[in-house]
C-alpha positions in Angstrom: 13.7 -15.9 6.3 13.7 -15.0 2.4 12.2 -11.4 1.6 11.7 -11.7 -2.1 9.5 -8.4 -2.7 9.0 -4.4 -1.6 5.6 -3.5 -0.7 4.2 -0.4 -0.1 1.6 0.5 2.4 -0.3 3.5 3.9 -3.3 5.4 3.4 -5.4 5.8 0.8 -3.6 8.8 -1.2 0.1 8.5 -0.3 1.0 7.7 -3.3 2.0 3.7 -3.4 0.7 3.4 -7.2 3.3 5.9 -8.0 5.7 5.0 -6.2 5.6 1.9 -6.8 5.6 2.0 -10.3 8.7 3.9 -10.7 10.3 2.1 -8.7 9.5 -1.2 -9.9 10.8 0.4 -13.2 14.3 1.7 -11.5 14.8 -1.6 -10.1 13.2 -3.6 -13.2 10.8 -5.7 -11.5 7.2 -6.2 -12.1 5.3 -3.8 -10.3 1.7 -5.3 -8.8 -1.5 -2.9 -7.6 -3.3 -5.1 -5.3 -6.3 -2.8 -5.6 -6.1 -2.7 -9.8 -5.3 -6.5 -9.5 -9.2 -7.1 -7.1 -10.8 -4.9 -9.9 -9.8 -7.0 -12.2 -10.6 -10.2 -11.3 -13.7 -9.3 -10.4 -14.7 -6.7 -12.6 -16.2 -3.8 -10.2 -14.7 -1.1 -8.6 -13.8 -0.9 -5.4 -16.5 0.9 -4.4 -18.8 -1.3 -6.3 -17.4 -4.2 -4.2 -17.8 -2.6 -1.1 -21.6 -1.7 -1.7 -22.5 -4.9 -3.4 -20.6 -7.5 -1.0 -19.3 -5.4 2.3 -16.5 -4.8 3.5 -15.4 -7.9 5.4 -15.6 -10.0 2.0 -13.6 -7.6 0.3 -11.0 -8.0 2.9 -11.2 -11.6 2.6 -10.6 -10.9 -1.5 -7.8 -8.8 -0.5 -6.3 -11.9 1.6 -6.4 -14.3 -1.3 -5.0 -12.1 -3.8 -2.3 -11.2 -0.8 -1.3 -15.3 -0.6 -1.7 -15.0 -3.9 0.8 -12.4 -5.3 3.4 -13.5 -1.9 4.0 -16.9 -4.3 4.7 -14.6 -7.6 8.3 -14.2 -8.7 10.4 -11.2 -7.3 8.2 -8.0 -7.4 7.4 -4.1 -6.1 3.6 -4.5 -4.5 1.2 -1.7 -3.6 -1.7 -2.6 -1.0 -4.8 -0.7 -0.5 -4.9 1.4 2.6 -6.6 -1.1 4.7 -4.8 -4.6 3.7 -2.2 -4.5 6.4 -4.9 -3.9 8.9 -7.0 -7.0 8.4 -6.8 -10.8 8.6 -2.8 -10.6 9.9 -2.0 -9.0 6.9 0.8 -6.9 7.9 2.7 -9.9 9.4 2.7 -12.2 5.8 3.8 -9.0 4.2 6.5 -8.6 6.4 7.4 -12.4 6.7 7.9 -12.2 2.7 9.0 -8.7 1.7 10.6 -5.5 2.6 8.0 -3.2 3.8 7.9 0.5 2.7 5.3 2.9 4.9 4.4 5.5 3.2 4.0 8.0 5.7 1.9 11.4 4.6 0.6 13.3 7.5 -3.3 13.6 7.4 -3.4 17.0 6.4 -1.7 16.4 3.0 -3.8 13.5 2.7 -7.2 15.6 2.7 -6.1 17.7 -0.3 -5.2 14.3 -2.5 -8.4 12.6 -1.7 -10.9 15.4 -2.2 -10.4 15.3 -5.7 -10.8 11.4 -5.9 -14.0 10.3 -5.7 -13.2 6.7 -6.2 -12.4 5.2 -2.1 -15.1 3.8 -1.2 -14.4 4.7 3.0 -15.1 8.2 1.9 -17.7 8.0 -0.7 -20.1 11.2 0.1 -18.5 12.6 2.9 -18.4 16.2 3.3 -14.9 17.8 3.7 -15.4 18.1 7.1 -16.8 15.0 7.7 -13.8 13.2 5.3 -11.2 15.3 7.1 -11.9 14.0 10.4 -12.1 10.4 9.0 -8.8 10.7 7.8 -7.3 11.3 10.7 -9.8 8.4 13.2 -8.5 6.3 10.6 -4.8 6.8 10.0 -4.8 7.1 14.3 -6.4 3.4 13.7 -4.4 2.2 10.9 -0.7 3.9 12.3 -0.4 0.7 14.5 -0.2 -1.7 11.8 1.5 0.5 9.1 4.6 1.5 11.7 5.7 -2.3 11.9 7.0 -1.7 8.3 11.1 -2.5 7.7 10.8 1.4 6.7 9.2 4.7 6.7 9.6 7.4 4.3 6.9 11.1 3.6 6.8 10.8 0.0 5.1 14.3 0.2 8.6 15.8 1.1 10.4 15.4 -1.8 10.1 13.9 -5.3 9.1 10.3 -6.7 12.5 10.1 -7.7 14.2 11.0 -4.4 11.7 8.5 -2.8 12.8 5.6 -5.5 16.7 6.5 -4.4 16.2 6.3 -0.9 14.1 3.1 -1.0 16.9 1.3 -3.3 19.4 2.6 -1.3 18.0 0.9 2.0 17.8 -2.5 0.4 19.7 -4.7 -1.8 19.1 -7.7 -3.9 20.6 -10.5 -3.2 20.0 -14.2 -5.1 16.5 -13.2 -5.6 15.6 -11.7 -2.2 15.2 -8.6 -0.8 17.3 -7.3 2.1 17.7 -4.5 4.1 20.9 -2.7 3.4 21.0 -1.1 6.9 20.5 -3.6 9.2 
């Protein structure tokens, strides 16, 4: 089966916007936030979403603009944190792209999010009470991100280490994606 895209998954704060976008730019593909991309179209935040409508109907936004994006032309895609963990998510990403997990220990991922008031899952949580979410919900979430192609700590060296490593481990070939390594 064809594997026309790289998308990057993992928790909230691991850095899949920016790594993403530079390496959509090394590669020169068009780089697609699924999270920017719901805000949008329906012009709300995420959090506003998730107050006004709940989470399971922003899931079910995230799956359309999943089946959506899978039809666009080759392209580098970040998910939200949760969109491989919903609706079989994780397997039509992986049916149509090489997957990148990025993999940030929840400890790093405490310091990154307590300056970002803008997740709605941690939205007036306490540090305490947002450290311990963290880790319930990358110890949830782990089981769907690990069936990515790959797995690389983008917290252990720079973006543009992470963009070589990820380029080197695939390679384009008549429009699709492949895994260099296999």
């Amino acid at each position: 089966m064809s594997k026309k895209h790289i998308i990057l998954t993992g928790m909230p704060g691991s850095g899949k916007t920016t790594l993403g976008t530079s390496l959509a730019q090394s590669l020169h593909l068009p780089f697609v936030d699924t999270d920017a991309l719901i805000v949008a179209r329906m012009q709300k935040s995420i959090v506003e979403i998730f107050a006004e409508q709940g989470e399971a109907n922003f899931r079910q936004i995230e799956r359309q603009i999943l089946e959506e994006i899978i039809g666009y032309d080759r392209s580098v895609i970040s998910t939200g944190g949760g969109m491989p963990c919903f609706a079989n998510n994780m397997n039509l990403m992986n049916s149509n792209a090489f997957t990148v997990y990025l993999d940030v220990p929840p400890d790093s991922l405490l310091h990154v999010l307590m300056l970002d008031n803008s997740r709605p899952l941690l939205h007036g949580k306490t540090p305490d009470e947002m450290k311990s979410y963290i880790h319930n919900l990358l110890y949830i979430r782990k089981i769907y991100y690990e069936k990515a192609d790959f797995r690389i700590n983008p917290y252990t060296q720079t973006v543009e280490q992470c963009v070589d490593i990820i380029a080197d481990r695939i390679e384009i070939v008549e429009g699709d994606v492949h895994n260099a390594f296999v």
